[in-house]
C-alpha positions as CSV (number, residue, x, y, z in Angstrom):
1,X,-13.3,-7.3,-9.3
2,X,-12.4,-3.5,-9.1
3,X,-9.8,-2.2,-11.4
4,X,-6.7,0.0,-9.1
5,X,-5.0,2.4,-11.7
6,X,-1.5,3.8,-9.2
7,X,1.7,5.5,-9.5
8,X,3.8,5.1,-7.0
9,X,6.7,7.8,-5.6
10,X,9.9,7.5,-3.5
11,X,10.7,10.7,-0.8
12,X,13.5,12.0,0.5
13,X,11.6,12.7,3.8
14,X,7.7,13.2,5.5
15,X,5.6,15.9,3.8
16,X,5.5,18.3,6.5
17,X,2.0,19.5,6.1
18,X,-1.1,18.1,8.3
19,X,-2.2,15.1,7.1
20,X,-6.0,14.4,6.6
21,X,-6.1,10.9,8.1
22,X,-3.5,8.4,9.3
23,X,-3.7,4.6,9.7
24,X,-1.0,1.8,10.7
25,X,-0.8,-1.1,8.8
26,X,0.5,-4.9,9.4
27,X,0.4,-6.8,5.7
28,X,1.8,-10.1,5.0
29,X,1.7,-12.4,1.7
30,X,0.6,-15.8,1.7
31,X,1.4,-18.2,-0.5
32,X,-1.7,-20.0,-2.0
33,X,0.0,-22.6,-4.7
34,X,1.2,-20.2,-7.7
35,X,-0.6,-17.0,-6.5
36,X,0.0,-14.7,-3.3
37,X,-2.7,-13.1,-1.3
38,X,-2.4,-10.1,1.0
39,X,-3.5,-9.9,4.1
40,X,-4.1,-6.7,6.3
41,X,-4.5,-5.2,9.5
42,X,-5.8,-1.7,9.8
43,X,-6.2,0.9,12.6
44,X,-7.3,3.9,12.4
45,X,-8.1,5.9,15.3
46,X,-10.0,3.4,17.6
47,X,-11.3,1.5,14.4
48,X,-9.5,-2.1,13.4
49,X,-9.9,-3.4,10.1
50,X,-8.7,-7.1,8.7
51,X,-8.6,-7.3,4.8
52,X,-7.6,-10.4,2.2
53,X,-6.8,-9.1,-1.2
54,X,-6.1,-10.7,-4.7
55,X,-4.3,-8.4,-7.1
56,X,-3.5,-9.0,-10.5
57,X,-1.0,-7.3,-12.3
58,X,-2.6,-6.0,-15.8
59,X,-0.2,-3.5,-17.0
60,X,2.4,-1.0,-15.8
61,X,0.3,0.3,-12.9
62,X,-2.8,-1.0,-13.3
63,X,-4.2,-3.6,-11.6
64,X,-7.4,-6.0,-11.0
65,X,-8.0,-6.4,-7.3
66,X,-10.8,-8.4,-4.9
67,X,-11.1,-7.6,-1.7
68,X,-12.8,-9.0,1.2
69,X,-13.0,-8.5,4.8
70,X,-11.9,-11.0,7.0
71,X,-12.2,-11.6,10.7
72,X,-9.4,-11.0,13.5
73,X,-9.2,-15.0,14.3
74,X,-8.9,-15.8,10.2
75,X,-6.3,-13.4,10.0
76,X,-4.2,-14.7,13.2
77,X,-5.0,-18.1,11.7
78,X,-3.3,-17.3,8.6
79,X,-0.4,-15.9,9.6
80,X,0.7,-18.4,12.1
81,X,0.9,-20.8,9.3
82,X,4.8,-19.2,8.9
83,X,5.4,-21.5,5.8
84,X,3.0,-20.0,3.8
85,X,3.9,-16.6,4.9
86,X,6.1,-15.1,2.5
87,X,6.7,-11.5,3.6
88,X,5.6,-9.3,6.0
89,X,5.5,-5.2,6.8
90,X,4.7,-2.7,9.1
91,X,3.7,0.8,7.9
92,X,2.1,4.4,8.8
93,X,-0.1,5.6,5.7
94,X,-0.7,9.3,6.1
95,X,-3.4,10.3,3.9
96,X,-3.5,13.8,2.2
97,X,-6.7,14.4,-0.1
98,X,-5.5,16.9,-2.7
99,X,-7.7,18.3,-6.0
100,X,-10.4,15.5,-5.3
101,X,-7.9,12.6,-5.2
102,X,-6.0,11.1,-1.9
103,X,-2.3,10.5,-1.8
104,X,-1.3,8.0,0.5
105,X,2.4,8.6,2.2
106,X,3.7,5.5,3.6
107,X,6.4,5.4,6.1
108,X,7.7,1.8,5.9
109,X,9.0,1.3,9.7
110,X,11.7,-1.8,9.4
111,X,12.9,-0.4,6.6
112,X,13.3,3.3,7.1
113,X,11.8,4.1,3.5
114,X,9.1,6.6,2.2
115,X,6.6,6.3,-0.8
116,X,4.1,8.1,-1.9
117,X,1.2,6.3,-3.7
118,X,-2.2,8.0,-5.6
119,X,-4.6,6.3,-7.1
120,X,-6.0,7.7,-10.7
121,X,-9.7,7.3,-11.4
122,X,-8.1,5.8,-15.1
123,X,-4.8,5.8,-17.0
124,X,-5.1,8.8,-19.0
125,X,-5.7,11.1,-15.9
126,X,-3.3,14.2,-15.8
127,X,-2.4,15.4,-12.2
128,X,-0.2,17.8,-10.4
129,X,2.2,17.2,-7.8
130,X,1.3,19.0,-5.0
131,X,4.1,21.1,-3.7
132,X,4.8,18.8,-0.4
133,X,5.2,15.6,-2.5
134,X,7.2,17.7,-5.0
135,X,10.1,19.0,-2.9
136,X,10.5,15.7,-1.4
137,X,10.2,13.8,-4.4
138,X,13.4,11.1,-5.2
139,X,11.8,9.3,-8.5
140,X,8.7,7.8,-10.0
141,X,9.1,3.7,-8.7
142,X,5.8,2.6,-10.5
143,X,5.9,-0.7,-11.8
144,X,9.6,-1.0,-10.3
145,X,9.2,-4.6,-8.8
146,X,12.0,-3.6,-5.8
147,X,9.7,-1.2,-4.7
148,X,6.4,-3.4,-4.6
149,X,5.3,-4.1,-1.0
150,X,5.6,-7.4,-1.3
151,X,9.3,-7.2,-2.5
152,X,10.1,-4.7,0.5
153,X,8.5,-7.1,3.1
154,X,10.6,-9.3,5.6
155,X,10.2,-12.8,6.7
């Protein structure tokens, strides 16, 4: 199990800089008894990527994830089963790699709404906004449970 240390960002708009990669993203929850997993589709460029995660909330931005690649047909399989399916996005990541870490920009398309994620290599890491994410910046949501994807999914 890898250990994912984030804070998380809501933005008033797009950075308008070039971004460094870009990737869409379906994700949906499903419901496994008591715990959720999330499932992924990834393209980037002519690549596709399909993704089952566990995460485990530790503390206030820190988390204890698994991951696993899955195929296309388990993924398909998994999310016609619509009872189990408990919420569902669509996004554009824009990736930015800034001081030798990457902040991820996603543009959450049903809902019109911009955050702004990096990862920290461990919780006592200092970093710097850069100046795109700063003049666009609205307020910290990390650990804000409306702002979790799987709160801002749809069914």
């Amino acid at each position: 199990m890898a250990l994912e240390i984030e804070r998380k960002f809501l933005l008033k708009r797009l950075p308008i800089p070039t971004f460094d990669r870009m990737c869409f993203i379906d994700q949906f929850y499903y419901s496994v008894g008591e715990r959720f997993e999330r499932w992924r589709y990834i393209k980037e460029g002519k690549d596709m990527l399909y993704r089952k995660t566990m995460k485990t909330a530790i503390s206030h931005g820190v988390f204890e994830e698994e991951e696993s690649d899955v195929t296309a047909e388990e993924y398909a399989q998994h999310f016609q089963e619509a009872e189990k399916v408990t919420s569902f996005i669509q996004k554009i990541r824009y990736k930015y790699n800034v001081d030798g870490l990457v902040w991820e920009v996603d543009y959450y398309i049903n809902l019109h709404l911009i955050i702004a994620e990096i990862e920290l290599p461990d919780i006592n890491h200092k970093f710097e906004f850069p100046d795109f994410i700063q003049k666009n910046l609205i307020m910290e949501v990390t650990g804000i449970p409306e702002f979790s994807n799987y709160k801002l999914g749809i069914i």
